[in-house]
mmCIF file of the C-alpha atoms, coordinates in Angstrom:
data_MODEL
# 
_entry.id   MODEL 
# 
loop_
_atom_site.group_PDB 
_atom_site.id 
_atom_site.type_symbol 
_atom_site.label_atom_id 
_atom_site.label_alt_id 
_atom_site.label_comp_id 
_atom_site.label_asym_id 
_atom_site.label_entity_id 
_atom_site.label_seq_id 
_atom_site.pdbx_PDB_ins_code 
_atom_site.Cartn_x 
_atom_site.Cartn_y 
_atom_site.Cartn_z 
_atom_site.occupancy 
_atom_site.B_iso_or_equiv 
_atom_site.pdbx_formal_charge 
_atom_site.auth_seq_id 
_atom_site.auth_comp_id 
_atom_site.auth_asym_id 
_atom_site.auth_atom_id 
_atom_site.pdbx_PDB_model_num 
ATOM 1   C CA . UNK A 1 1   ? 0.000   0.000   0.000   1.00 0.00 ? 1   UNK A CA 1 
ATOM 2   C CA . UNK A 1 2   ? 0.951   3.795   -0.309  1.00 0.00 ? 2   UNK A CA 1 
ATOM 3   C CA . UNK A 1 3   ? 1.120   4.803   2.645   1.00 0.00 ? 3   UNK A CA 1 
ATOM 4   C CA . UNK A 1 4   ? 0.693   8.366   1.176   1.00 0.00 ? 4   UNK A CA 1 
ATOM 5   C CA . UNK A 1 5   ? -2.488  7.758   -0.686  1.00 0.00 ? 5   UNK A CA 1 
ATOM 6   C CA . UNK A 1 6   ? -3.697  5.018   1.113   1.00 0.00 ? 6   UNK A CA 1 
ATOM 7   C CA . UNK A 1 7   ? -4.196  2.907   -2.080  1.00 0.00 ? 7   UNK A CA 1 
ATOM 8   C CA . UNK A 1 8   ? -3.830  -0.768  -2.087  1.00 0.00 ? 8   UNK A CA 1 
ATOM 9   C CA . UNK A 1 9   ? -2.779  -1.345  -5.760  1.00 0.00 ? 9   UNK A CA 1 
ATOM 10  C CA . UNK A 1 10  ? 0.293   0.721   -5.611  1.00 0.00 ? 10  UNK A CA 1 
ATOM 11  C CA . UNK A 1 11  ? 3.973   0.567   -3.998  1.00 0.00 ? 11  UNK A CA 1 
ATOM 12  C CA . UNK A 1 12  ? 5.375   3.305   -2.642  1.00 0.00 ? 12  UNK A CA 1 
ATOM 13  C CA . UNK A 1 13  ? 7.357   4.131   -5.872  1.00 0.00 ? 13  UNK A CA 1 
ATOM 14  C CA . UNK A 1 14  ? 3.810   4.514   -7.209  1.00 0.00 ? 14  UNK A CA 1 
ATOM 15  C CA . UNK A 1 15  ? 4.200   0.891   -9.317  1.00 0.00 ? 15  UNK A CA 1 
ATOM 16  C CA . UNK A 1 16  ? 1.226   -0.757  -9.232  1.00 0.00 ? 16  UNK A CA 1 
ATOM 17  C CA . UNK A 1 17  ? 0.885   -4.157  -7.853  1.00 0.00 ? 17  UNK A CA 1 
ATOM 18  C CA . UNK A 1 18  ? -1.323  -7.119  -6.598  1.00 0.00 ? 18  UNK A CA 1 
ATOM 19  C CA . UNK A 1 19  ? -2.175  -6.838  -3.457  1.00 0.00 ? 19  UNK A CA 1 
ATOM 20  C CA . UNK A 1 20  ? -0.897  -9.382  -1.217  1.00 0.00 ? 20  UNK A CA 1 
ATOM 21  C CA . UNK A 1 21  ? -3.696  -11.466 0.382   1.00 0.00 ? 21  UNK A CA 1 
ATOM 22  C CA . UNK A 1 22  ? -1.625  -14.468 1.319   1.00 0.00 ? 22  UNK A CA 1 
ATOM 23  C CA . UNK A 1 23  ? -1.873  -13.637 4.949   1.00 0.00 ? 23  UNK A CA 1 
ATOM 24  C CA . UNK A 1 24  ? -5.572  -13.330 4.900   1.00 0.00 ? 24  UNK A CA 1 
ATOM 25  C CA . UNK A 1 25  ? -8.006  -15.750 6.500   1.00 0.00 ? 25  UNK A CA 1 
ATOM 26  C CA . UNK A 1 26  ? -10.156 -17.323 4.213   1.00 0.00 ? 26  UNK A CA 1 
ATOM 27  C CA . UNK A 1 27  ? -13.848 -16.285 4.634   1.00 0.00 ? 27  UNK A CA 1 
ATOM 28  C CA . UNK A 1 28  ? -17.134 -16.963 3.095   1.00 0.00 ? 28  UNK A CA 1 
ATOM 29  C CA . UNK A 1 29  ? -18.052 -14.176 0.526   1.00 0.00 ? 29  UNK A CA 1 
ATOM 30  C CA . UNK A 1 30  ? -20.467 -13.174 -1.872  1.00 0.00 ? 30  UNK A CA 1 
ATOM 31  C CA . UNK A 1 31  ? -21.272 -10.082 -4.084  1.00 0.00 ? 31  UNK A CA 1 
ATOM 32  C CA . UNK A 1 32  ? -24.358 -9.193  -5.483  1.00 0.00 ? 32  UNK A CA 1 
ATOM 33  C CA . UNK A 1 33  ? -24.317 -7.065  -8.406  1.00 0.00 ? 33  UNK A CA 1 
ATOM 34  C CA . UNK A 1 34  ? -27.035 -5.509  -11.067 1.00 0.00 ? 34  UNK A CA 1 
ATOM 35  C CA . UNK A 1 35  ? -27.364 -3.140  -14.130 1.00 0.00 ? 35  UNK A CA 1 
ATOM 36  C CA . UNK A 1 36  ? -30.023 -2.961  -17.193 1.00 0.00 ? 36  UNK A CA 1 
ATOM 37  C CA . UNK A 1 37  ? -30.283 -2.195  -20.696 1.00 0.00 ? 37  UNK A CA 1 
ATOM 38  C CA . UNK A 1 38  ? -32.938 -0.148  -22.100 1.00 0.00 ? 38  UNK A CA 1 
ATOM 39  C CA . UNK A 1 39  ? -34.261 -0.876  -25.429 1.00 0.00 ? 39  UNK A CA 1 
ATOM 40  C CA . UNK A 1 40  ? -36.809 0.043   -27.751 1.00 0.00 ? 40  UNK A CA 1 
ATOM 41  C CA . UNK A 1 41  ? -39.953 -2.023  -28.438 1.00 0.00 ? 41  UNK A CA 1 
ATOM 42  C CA . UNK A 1 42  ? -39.134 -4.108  -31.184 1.00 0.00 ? 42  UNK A CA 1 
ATOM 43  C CA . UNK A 1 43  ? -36.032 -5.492  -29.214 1.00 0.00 ? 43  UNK A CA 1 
ATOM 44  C CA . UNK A 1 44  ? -37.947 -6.075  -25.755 1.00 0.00 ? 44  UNK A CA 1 
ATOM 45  C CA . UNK A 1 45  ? -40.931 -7.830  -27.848 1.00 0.00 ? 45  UNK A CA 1 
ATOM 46  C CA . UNK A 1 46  ? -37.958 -9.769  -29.340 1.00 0.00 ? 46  UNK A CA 1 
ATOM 47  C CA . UNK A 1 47  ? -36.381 -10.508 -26.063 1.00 0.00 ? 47  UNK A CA 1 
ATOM 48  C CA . UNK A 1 48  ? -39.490 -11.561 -24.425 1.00 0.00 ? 48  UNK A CA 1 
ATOM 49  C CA . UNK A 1 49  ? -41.148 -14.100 -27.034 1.00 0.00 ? 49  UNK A CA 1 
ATOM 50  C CA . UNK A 1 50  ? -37.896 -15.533 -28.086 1.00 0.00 ? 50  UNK A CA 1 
ATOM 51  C CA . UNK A 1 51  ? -37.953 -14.051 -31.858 1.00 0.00 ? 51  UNK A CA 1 
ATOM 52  C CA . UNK A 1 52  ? -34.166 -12.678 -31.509 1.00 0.00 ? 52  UNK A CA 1 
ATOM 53  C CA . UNK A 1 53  ? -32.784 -14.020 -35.029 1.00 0.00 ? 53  UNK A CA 1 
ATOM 54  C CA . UNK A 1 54  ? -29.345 -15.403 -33.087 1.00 0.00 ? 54  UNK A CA 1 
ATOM 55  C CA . UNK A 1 55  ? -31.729 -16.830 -30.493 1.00 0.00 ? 55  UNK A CA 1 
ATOM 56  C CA . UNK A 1 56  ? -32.432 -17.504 -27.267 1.00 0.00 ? 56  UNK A CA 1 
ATOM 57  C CA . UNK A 1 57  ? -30.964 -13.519 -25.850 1.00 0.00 ? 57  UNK A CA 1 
ATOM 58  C CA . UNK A 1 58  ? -31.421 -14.357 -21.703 1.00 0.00 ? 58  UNK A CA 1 
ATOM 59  C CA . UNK A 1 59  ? -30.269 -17.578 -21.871 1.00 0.00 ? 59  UNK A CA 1 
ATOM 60  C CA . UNK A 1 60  ? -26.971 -16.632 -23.827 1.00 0.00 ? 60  UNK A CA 1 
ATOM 61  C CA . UNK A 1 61  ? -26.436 -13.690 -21.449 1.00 0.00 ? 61  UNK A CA 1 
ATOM 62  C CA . UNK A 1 62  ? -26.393 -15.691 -18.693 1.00 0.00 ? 62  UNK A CA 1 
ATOM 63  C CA . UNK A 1 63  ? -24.010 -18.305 -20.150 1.00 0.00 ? 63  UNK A CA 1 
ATOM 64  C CA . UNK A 1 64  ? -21.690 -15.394 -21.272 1.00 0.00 ? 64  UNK A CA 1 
ATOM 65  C CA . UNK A 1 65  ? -21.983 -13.880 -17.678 1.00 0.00 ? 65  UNK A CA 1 
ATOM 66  C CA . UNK A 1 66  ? -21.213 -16.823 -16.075 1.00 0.00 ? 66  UNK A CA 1 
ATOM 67  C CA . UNK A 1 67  ? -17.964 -17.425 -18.102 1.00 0.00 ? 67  UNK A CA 1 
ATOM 68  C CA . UNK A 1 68  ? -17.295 -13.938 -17.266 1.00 0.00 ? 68  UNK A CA 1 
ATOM 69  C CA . UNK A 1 69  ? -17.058 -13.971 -14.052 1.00 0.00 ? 69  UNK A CA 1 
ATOM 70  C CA . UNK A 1 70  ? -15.031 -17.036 -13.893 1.00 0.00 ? 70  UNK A CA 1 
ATOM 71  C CA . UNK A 1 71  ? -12.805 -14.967 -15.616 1.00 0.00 ? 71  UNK A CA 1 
ATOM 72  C CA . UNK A 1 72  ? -12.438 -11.970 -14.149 1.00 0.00 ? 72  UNK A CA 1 
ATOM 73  C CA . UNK A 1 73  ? -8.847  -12.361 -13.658 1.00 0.00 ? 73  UNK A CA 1 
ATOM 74  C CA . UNK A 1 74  ? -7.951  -12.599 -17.081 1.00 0.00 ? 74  UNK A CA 1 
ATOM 75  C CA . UNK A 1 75  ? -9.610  -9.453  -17.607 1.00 0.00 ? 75  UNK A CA 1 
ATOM 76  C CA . UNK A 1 76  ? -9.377  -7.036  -15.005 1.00 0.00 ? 76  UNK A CA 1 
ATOM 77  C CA . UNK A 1 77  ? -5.345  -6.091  -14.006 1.00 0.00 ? 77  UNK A CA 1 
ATOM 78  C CA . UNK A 1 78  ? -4.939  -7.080  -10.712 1.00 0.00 ? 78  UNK A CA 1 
ATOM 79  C CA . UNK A 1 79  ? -7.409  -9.258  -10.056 1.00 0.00 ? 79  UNK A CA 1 
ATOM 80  C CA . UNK A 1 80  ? -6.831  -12.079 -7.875  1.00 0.00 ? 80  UNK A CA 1 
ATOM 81  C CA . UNK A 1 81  ? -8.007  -15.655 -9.567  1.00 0.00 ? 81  UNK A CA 1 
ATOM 82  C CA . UNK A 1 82  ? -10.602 -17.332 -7.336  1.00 0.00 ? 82  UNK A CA 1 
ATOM 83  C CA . UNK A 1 83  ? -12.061 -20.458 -7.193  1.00 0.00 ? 83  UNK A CA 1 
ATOM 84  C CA . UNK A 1 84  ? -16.368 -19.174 -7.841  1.00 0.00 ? 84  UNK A CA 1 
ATOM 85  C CA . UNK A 1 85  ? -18.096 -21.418 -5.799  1.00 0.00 ? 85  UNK A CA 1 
ATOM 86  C CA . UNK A 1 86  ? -21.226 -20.289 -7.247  1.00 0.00 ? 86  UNK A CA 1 
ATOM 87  C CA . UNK A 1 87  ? -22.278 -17.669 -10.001 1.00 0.00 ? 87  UNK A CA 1 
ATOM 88  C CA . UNK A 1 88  ? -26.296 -17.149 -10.822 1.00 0.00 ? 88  UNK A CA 1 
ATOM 89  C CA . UNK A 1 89  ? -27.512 -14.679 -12.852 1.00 0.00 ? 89  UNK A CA 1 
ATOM 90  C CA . UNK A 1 90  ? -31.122 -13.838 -13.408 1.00 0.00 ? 90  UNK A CA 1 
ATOM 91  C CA . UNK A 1 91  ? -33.094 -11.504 -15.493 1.00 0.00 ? 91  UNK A CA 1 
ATOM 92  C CA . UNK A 1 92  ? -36.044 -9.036  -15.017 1.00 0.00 ? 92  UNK A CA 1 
ATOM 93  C CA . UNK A 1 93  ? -38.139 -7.795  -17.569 1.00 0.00 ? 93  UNK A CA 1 
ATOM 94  C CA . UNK A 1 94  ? -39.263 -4.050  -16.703 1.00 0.00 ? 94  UNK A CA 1 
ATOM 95  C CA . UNK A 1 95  ? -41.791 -3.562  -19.385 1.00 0.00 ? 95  UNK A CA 1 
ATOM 96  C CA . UNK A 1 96  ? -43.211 -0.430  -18.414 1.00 0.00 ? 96  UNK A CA 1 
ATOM 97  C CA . UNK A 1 97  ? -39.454 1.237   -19.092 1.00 0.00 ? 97  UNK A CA 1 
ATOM 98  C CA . UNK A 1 98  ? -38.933 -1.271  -21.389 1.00 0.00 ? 98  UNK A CA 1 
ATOM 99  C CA . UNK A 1 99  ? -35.687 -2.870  -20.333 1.00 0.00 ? 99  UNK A CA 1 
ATOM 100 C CA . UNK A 1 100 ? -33.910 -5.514  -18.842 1.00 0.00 ? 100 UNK A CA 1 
ATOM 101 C CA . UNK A 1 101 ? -32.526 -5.917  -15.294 1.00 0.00 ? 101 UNK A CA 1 
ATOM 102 C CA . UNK A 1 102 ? -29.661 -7.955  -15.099 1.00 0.00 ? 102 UNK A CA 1 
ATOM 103 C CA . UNK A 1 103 ? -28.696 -9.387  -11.313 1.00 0.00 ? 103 UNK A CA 1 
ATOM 104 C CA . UNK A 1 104 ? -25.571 -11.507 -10.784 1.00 0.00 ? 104 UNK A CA 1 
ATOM 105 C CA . UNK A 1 105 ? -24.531 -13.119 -7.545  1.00 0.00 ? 105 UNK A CA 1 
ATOM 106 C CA . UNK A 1 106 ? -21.055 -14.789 -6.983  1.00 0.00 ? 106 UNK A CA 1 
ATOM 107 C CA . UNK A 1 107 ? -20.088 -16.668 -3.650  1.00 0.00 ? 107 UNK A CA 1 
ATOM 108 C CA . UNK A 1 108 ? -16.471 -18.033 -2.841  1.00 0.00 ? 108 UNK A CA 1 
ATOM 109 C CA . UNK A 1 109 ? -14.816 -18.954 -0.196  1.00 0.00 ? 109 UNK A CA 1 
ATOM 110 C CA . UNK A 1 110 ? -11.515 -17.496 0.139   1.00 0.00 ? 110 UNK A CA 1 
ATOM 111 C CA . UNK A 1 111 ? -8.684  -14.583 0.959   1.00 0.00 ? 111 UNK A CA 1 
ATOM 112 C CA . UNK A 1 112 ? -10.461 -11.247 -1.772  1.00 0.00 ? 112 UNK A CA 1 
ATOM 113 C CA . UNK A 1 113 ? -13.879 -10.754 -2.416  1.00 0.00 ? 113 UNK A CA 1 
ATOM 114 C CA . UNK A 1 114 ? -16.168 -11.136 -5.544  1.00 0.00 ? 114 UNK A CA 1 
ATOM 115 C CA . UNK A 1 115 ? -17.399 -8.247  -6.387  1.00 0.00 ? 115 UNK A CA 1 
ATOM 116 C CA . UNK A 1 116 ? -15.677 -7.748  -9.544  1.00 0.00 ? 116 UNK A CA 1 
ATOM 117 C CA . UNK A 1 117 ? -16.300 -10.789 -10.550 1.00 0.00 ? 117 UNK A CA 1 
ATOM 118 C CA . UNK A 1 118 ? -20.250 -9.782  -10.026 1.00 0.00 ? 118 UNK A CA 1 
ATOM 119 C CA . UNK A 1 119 ? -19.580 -6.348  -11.652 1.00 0.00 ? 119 UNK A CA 1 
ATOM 120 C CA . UNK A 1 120 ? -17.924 -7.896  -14.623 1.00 0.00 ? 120 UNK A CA 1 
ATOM 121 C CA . UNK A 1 121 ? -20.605 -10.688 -14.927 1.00 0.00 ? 121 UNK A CA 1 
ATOM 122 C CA . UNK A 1 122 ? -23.403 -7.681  -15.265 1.00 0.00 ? 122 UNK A CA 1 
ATOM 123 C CA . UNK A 1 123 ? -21.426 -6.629  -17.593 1.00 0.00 ? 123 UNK A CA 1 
ATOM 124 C CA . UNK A 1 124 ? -20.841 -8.897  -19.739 1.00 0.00 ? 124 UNK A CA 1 
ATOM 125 C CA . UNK A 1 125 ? -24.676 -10.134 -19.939 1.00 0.00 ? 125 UNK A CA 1 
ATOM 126 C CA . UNK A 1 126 ? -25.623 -6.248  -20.944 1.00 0.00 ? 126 UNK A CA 1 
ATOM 127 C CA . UNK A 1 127 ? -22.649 -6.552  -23.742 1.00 0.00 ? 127 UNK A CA 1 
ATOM 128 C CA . UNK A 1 128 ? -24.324 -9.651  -24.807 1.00 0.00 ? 128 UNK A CA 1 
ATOM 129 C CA . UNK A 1 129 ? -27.957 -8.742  -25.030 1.00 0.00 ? 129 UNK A CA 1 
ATOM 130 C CA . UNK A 1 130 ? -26.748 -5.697  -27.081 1.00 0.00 ? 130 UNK A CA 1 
ATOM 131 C CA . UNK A 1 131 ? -24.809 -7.714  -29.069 1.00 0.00 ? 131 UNK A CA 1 
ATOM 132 C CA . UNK A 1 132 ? -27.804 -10.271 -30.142 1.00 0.00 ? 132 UNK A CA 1 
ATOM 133 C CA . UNK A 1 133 ? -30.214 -7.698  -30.784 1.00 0.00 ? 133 UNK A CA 1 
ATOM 134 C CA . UNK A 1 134 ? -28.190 -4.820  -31.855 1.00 0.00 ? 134 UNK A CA 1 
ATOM 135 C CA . UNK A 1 135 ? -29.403 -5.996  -35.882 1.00 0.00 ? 135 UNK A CA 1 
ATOM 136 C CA . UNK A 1 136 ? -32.531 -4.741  -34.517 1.00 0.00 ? 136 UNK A CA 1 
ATOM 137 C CA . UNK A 1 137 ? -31.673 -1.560  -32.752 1.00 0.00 ? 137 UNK A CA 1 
ATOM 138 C CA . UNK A 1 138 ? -28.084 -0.216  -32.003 1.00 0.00 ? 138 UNK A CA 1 
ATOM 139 C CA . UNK A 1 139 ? -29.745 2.441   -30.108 1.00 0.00 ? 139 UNK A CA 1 
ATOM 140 C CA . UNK A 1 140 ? -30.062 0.067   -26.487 1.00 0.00 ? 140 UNK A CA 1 
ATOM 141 C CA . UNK A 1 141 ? -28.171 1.495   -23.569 1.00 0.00 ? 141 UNK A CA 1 
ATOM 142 C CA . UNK A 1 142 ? -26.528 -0.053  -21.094 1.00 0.00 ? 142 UNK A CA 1 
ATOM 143 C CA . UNK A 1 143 ? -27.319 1.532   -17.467 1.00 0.00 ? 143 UNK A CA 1 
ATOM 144 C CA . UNK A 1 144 ? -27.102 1.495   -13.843 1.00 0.00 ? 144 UNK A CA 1 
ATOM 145 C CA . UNK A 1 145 ? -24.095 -1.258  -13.283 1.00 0.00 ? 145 UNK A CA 1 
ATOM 146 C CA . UNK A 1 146 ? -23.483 -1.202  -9.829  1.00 0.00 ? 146 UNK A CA 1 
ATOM 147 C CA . UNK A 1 147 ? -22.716 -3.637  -6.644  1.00 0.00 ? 147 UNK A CA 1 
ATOM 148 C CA . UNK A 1 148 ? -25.783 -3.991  -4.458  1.00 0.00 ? 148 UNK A CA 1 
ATOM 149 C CA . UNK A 1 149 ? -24.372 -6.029  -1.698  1.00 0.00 ? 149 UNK A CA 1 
ATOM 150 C CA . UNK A 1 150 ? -21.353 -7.941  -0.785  1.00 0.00 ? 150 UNK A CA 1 
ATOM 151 C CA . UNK A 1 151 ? -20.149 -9.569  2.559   1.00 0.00 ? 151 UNK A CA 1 
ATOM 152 C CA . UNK A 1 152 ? -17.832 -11.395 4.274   1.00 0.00 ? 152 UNK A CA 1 
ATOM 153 C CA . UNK A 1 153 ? -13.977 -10.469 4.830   1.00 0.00 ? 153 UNK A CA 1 
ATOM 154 C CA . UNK A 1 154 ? -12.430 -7.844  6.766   1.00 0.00 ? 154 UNK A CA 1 
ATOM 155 C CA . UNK A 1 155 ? -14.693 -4.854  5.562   1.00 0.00 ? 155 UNK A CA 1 
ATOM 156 C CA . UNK A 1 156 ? -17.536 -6.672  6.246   1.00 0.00 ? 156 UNK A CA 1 
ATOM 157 C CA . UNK A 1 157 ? -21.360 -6.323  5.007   1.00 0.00 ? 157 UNK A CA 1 
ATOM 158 C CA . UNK A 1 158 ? -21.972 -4.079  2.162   1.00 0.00 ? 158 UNK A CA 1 
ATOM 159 C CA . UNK A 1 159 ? -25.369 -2.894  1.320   1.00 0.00 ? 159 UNK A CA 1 
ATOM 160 C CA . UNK A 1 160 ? -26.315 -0.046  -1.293  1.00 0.00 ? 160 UNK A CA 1 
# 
């Protein structure tokens, strides 16, 4: 850490680094994370009766989401590989804004937390509804990504 800044990813020379969490106690943890994409009629009607030319759109997302957090290391500098215990992601349809919510949760038991591994998960299952319906609108918009809860490990519970 810098002691200067107080930042965890960098040395004192200002290099940044993984942080070391080879001393820490290995805790249950979990992250809960959402976000949505707003679309225009034609895509939502598309998304909701399963009419999306490349397919089935929710059921892709959440494959691709899934993957995604599993690797989050591989991805994100400075991310610590962990061994997901468990990674769900579900969908809401919101028709009177006409979008989709997207909610992932990750659990693992171990020395870091999950929540980018949640955050990148949303992610990725926003990218990939866009990307199966953007030959029907490029106009969506991805929205709102943020972490709703996490707990376990030093800092303790998280809520929004």
């Amino acid at each position: 850490m810098d002691p200067k800044t107080g930042l965890t990813h960098f040395d004192e020379q200002g290099q940044a680094i993984m942080v070391d969490v080879s001393g820490k106690q290995e805790t249950f943890r979990t992250a809960i994370a959402t976000g949505r994409i707003a679309v225009n009629q034609a895509v939502y009607t598309a998304i909701e009766q399963g009419t999306a030319r490349k397919g089935d759109v929710l059921g892709v997302a959440r494959v691709a989401a899934i993957m995604a957090a599993k690797a989050t290391s591989s991805v994100i500098p400075l991310c610590h590989p962990l061994p997901i215990a468990k990674c769900s992601v579900d969908f809401e349809l919101l028709p009177d804004e006409c979008a989709v919510k997207a909610t992932a949760t990750v659990k693992v038991t171990g020395q870091t937390g999950v929540e980018m591994e949640a955050l990148h998960a949303v992610s990725v299952a926003l990218l990939t509804i866009y990307d199966m319906c953007k030959a029907i609108d490029k106009r969506m918009e991805i929205q709102q990504i943020h972490l709703d809860r996490k707990s376990g490990g030093k800092s303790g519970e998280f809520v929004r």
